[in-house]
Structures are given as C-alpha cells and as structure tokens.
C-alpha beads as a LAMMPS data file, in Angstrom:
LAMMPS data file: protein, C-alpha beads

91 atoms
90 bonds

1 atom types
1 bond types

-500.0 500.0 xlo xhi
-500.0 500.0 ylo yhi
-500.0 500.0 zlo zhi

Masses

1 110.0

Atoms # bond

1 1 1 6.087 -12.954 -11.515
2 1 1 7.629 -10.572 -9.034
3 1 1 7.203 -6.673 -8.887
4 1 1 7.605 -3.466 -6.999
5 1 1 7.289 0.086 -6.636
6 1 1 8.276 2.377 -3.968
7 1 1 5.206 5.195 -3.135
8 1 1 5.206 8.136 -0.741
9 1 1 2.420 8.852 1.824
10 1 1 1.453 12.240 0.505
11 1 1 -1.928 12.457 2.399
12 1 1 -1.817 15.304 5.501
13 1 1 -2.953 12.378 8.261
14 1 1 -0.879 9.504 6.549
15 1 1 -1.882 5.890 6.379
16 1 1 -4.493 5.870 8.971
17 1 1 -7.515 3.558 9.094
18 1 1 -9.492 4.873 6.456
19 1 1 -6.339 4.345 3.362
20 1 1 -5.155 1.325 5.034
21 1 1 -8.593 -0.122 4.716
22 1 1 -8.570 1.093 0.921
23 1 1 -5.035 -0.003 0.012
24 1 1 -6.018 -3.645 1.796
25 1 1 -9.343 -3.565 0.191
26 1 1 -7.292 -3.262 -2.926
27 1 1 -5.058 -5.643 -2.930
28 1 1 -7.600 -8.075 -1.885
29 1 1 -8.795 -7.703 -5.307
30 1 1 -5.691 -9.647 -6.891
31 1 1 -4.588 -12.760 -6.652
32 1 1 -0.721 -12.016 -5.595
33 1 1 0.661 -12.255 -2.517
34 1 1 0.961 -8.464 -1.414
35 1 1 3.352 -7.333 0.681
36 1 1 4.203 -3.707 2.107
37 1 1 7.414 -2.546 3.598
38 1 1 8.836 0.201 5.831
39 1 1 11.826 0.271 7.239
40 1 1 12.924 -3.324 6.972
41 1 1 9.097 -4.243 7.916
42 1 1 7.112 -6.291 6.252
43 1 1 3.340 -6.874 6.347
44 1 1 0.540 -8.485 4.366
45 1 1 -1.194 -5.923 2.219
46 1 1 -4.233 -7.690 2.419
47 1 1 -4.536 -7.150 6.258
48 1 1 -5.546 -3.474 7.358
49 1 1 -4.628 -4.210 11.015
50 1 1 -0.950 -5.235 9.693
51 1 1 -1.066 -2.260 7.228
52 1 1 -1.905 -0.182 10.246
53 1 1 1.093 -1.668 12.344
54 1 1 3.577 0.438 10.122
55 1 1 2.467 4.038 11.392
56 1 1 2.728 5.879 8.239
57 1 1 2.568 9.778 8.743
58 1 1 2.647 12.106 5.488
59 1 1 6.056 11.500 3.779
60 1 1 6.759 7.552 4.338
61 1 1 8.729 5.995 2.182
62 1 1 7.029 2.775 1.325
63 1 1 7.731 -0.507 -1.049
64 1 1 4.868 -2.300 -2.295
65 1 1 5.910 -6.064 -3.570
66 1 1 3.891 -8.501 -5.271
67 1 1 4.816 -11.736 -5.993
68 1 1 1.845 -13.824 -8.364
69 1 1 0.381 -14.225 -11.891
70 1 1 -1.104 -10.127 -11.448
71 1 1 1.919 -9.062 -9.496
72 1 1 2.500 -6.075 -12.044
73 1 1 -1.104 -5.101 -12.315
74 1 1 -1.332 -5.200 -8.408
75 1 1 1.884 -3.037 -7.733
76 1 1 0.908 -0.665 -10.173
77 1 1 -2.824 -0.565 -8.986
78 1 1 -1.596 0.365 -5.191
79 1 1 0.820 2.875 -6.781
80 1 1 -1.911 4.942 -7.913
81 1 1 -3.910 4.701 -4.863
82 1 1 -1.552 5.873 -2.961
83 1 1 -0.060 8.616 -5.215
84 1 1 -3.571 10.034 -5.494
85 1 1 -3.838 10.102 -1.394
86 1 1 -6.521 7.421 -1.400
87 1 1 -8.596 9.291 -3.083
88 1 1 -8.664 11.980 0.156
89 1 1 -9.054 15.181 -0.547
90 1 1 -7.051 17.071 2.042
91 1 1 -3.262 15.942 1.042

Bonds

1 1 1 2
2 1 2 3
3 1 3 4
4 1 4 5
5 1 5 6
6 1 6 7
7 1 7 8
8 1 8 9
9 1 9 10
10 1 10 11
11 1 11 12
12 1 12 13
13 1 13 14
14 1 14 15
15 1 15 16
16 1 16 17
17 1 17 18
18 1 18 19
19 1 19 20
20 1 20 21
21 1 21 22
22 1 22 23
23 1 23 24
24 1 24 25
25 1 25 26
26 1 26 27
27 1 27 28
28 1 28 29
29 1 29 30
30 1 30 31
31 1 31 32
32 1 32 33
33 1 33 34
34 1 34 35
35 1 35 36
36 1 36 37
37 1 37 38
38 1 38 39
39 1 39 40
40 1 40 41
41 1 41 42
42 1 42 43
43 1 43 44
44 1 44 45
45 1 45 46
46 1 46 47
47 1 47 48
48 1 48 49
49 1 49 50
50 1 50 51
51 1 51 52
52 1 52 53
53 1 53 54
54 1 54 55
55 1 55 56
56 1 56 57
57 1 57 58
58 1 58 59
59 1 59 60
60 1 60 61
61 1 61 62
62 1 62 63
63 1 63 64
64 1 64 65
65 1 65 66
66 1 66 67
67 1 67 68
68 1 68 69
69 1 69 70
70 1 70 71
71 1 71 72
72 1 72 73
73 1 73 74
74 1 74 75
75 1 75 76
76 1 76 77
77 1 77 78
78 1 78 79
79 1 79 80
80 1 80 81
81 1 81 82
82 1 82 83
83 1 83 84
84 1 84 85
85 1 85 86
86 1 86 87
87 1 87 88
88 1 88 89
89 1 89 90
90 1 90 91
C-alpha cells in the first residue's frame, strides 16, 4: 500500500531538533517505509539527522510518503503531528 499527504511547517522555529526527533520517533512506530520530501529531496523519516538535513523554517511545504502494510495509518499519523506543531506551543 502506498500513501501521502502534503503538511505545512506551521511551528514559529520550524522543523528543528526537537519535531524532527518527534516526527522520526513517530514513524518509527510503523512498519512502512517513511519517506519525507522537500523540494525534490528525499529522506528517511525514521532518521532525525536526515529529517534535519531538509532545513524546514515555518511555512515548508512538505510530502510525507509511506509505502507498507500501515502506509495510510502512518501518513495520516505524521499529518497530525505536524498540523498540531508537534505538539509546541508557540506556533
């Protein structure tokens, strides 16, 4: 099974370490292969020090893919998280 979504980085200091290592932390959780991608970029979104590698201030367009028996649970999953700013409260 194949999905994806494309988010927005609404949080005021974007994807810095502290989302990246929830949105990895995440997707570690399912068995699909998770994927994110800027710009033509793609990194494992399993891997906070790839997820980092994308420099994501506030307003990034991102796609999250999944590809794997959860793949739609997954995508949706890292939707929220990011749509509620990784649960920061300063967006």
């Amino acid at each position: 099974m194949l999905a994806e979504k494309k988010v927005t980085i609404r949080n005021r200091l974007g994807l810095h370490a502290r989302p990246a290592s929830k949105f990895a932390q995440l997707a570690s959780t399912f068995d699909s292969e998770i994927t994110l991608v800027r710009d033509g970029k793609s990194v494992d979104g399993k891997s906070i020090l790839e997820v980092l590698t994308l420099s994501c201030p506030k307003g990034t367009v991102l796609t999250i893919k999944a590809e794997g028996s959860d793949a739609g649970d997954a995508v949706s999953a890292l939707k929220i998280l990011v749509e509620n700013g990784f649960g920061e409260m300063s967006l």
